[in-house]
MARKESE-154124 format. One record per residue (C-alpha): residue in three letters; x, y, z; chain. Coordinates in steps of 0.05 Angstrom, whole numbers. Layout:
<rs>
+-----+--------+--------+--------+-------+
: res :   east :  north :     up : chain :
+-----+--------+--------+--------+-------+
: ALA :      X :      Y :      Z :     A :
...
+-----+--------+--------+--------+-------+
</rs>
This chain:
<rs>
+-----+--------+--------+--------+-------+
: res :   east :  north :     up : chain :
+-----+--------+--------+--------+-------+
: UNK :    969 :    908 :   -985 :     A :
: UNK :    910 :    894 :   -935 :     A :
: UNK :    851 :    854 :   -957 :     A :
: UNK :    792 :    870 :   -911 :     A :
: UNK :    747 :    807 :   -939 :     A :
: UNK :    785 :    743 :   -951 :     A :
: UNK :    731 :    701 :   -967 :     A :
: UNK :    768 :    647 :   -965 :     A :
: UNK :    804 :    646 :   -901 :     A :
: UNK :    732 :    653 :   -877 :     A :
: UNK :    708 :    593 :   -905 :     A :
: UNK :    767 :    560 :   -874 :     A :
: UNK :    744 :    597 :   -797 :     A :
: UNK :    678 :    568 :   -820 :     A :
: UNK :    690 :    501 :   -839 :     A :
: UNK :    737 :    494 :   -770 :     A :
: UNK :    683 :    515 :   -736 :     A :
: UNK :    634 :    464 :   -761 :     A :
: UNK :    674 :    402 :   -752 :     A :
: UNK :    694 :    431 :   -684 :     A :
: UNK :    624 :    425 :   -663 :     A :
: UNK :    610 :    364 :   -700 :     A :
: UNK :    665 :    330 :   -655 :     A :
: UNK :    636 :    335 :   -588 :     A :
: UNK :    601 :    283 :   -566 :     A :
: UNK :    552 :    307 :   -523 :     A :
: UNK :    506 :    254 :   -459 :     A :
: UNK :    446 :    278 :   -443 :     A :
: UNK :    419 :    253 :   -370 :     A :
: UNK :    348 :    255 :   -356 :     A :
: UNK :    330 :    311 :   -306 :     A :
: UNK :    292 :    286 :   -246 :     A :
: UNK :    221 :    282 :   -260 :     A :
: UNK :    165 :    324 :   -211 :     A :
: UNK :    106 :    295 :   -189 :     A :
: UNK :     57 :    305 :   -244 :     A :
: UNK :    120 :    311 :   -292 :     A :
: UNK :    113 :    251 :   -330 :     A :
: UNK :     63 :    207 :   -372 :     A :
: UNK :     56 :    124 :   -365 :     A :
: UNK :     89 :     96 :   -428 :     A :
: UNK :     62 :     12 :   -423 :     A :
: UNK :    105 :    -36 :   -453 :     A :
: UNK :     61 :    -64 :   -515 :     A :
: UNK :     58 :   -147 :   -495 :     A :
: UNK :     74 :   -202 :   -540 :     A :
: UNK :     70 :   -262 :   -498 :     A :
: UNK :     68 :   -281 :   -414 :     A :
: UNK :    100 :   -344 :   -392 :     A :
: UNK :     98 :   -375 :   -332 :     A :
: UNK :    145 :   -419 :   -293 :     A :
: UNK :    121 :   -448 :   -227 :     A :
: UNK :    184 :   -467 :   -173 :     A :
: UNK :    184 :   -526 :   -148 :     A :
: UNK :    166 :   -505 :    -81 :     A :
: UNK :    105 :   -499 :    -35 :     A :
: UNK :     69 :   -452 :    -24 :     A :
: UNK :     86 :   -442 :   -100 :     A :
: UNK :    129 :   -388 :   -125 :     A :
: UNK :    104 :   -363 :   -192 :     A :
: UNK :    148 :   -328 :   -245 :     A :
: UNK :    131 :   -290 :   -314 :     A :
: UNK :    173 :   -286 :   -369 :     A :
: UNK :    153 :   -226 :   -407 :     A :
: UNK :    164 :   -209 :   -471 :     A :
: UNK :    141 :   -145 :   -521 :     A :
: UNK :    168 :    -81 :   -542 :     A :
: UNK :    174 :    -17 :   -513 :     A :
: UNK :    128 :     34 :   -566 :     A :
: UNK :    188 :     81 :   -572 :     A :
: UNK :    267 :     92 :   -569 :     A :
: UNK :    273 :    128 :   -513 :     A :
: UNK :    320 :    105 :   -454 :     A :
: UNK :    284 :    105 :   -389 :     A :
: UNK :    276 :     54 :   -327 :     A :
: UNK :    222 :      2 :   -335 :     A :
: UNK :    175 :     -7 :   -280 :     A :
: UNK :    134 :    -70 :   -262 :     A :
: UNK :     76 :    -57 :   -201 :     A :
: UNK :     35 :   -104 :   -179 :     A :
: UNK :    -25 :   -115 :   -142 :     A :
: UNK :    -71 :   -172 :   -122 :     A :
: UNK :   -143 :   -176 :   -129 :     A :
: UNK :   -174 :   -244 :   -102 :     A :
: UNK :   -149 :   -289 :   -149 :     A :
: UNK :   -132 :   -238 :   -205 :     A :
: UNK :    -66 :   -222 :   -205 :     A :
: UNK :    -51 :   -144 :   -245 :     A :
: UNK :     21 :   -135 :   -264 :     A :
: UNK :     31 :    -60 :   -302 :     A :
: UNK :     95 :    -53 :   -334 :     A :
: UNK :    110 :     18 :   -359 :     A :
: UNK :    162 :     71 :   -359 :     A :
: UNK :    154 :    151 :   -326 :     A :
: UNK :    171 :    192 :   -387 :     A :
: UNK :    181 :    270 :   -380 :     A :
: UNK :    126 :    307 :   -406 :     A :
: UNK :    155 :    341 :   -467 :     A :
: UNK :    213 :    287 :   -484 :     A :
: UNK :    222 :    273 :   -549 :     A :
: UNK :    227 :    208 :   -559 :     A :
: UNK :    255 :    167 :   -630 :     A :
: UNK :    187 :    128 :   -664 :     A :
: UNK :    225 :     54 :   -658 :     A :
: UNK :    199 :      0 :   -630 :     A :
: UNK :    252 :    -32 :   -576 :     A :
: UNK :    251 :   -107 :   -556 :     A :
: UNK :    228 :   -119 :   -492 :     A :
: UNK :    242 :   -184 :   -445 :     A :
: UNK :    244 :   -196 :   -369 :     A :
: UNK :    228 :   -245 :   -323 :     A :
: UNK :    185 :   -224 :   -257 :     A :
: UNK :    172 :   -261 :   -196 :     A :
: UNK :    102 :   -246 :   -164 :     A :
: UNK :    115 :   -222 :   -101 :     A :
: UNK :     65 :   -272 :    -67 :     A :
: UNK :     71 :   -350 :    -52 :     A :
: UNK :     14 :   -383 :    -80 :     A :
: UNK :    -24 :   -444 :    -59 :     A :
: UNK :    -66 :   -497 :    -99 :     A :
: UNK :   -116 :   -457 :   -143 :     A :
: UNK :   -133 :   -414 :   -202 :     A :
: UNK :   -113 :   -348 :   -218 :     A :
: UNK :   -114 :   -296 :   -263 :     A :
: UNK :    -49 :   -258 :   -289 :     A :
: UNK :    -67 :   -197 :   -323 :     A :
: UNK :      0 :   -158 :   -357 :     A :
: UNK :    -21 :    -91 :   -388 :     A :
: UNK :    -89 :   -119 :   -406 :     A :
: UNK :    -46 :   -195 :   -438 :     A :
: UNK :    -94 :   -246 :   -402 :     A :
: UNK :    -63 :   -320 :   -375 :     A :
: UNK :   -102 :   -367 :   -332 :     A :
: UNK :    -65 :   -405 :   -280 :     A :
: UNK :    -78 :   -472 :   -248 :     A :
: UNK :    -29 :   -493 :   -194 :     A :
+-----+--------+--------+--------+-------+
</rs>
């Protein structure tokens, strides 16, 4: 005798289906962002240290620490730019407009090397608005 609704054999289809689909793992890569594509996420600072080489002219490095304001996986970026004796040092990351990124804070630590030598003096190192006043 033919049964034309076996409700359990689809239950069974159903529940094969479901852990199918539950067993792929699945990578998502960032697509490449356009110009325009992408909004500034700063790194929120904690603390800036520096560490002068022993060298001359002196060579000046940062040690950074903070957290990143959400989960998402995306290169950091450090620019920086001198201003007299002000030194500006941005650290961000480019996130896609319209990413959805997880609300966790991520810790955040690096060590940076100003770009320029430095001689005798005092300067100002400004990281995402975290002040410190150096005298070499």
């Amino acid at each position: 005798m033919y049964d034309p609704i076996n409700p359990i054999g689809i239950l069974i289809r159903l529940l094969l289906l479901l852990l199918a689909f539950l067993g792929v793992s699945r990578t998502v890569t960032p697509a490449p962002v356009p110009d325009g594509g992408a909004t500034r996420s700063y790194t929120l600072i904690d603390s800036v240290e520096t560490l002068v080489m022993e060298s001359y002219p002196y060579q000046v490095r940062l040690v950074v620490r903070g957290q990143q304001p959400d989960g998402c996986d995306f290169p950091v970026i450090a620019d920086q730019r001198r201003e007299g004796d002000t030194f500006y040092v941005e650290i961000y990351r480019n996130v896609p407009i319209g990413v959805m990124c997880p609300m966790v804070l991520l810790p955040y630590e690096d060590s940076i090397l100003l770009l320029e030598s430095l001689e005798s003096g005092k300067y100002i190192i400004n990281v995402n608005g975290t002040i410190v006043e150096l005298e070499l």
